[in-house]
N, C-alpha and C positions, 0 to 999 in steps of 0.2 A: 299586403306584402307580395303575392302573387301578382296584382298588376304590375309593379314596381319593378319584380324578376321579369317580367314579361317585356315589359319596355326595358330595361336591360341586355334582354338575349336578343332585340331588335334591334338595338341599337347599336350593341359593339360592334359587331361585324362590320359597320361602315366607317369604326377608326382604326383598323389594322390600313396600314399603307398598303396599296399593291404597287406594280411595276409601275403602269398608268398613273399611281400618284407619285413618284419617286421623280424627285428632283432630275433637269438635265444637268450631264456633266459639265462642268466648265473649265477655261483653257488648258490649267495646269492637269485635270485630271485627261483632260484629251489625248495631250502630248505624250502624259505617260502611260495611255490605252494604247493608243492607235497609233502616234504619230514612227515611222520606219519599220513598221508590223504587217503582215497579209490580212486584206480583209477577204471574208469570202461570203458569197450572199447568192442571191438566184434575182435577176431583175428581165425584163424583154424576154423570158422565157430562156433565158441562158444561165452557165454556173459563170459567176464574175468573181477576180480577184483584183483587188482593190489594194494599191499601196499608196500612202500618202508621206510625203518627203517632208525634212523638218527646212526644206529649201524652197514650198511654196509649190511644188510642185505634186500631181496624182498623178498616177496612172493604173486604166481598168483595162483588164486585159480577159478574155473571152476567146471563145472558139471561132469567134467573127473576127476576132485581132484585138489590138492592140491601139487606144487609145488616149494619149497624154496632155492635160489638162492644167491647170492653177488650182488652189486654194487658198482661201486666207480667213480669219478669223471675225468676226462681225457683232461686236458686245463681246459680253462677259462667256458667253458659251454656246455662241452660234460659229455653226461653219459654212462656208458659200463655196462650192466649187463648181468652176465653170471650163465646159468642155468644149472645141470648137467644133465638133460635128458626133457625130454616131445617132441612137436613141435619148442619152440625156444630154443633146445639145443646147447650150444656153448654161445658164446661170444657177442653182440650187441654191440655198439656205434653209440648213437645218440644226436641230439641238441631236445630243446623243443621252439616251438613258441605257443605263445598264438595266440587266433582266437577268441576270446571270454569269455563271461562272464562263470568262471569256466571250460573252453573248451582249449585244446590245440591241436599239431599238431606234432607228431616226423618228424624228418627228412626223414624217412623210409617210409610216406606219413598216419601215424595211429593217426585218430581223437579220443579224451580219452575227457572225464567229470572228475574233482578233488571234491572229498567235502572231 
């Protein structure tokens, strides 16, 4: 009986889901996270806000300025955005998990706040 509880109290703990195993969001939950909402995050050592348009369009704007970008959707719940210069110049693709209330997680490991 005791071994039994033992391997039990070892065991469960690895079937509660954490953040890390929680599904990424997909399109519909995207749109209605993020899509015409401020993002706000810290990336390059800067505080970044982040808005993404339901027109295809981002823009991250910093104490460096102001940079305007594309996004578009990529499968069931990837996102790619692609900026023509600054620090994330080039192309991204990434999923979104949530981790919290108004809190998410890209897959790139960048914790961001929605309002």
């Amino acid at each position: 009986m005791w071994k039994n509880l033992a391997a039990a109290t070892f065991v469960l703990p690895f079937f509660i889901p954490t953040a890390a195993e929680a599904k990424p969001l997909n399109r519909d939950q995207i749109a209605k996270a993020m899509l015409n909402k401020t993002i706000s995050t810290r990336r390059f050592g800067f505080s970044i806000k982040m808005r993404y348009r339901s027109s295809g369009t981002v823009s991250a704007r910093s104490i460096a300025g102001t940079i305007n970008g594309t996004w578009r959707y990529s499968g069931s719940n990837k996102v790619c955005t692609t900026f023509p210069s600054g620090p994330a110049k080039g192309t991204s693709c990434v999923t979104f998990t949530k981790i919290g209330a108004n809190r998410y997680r890209s897959s790139e490991g960048v914790s961001f706040t929605v309002r």
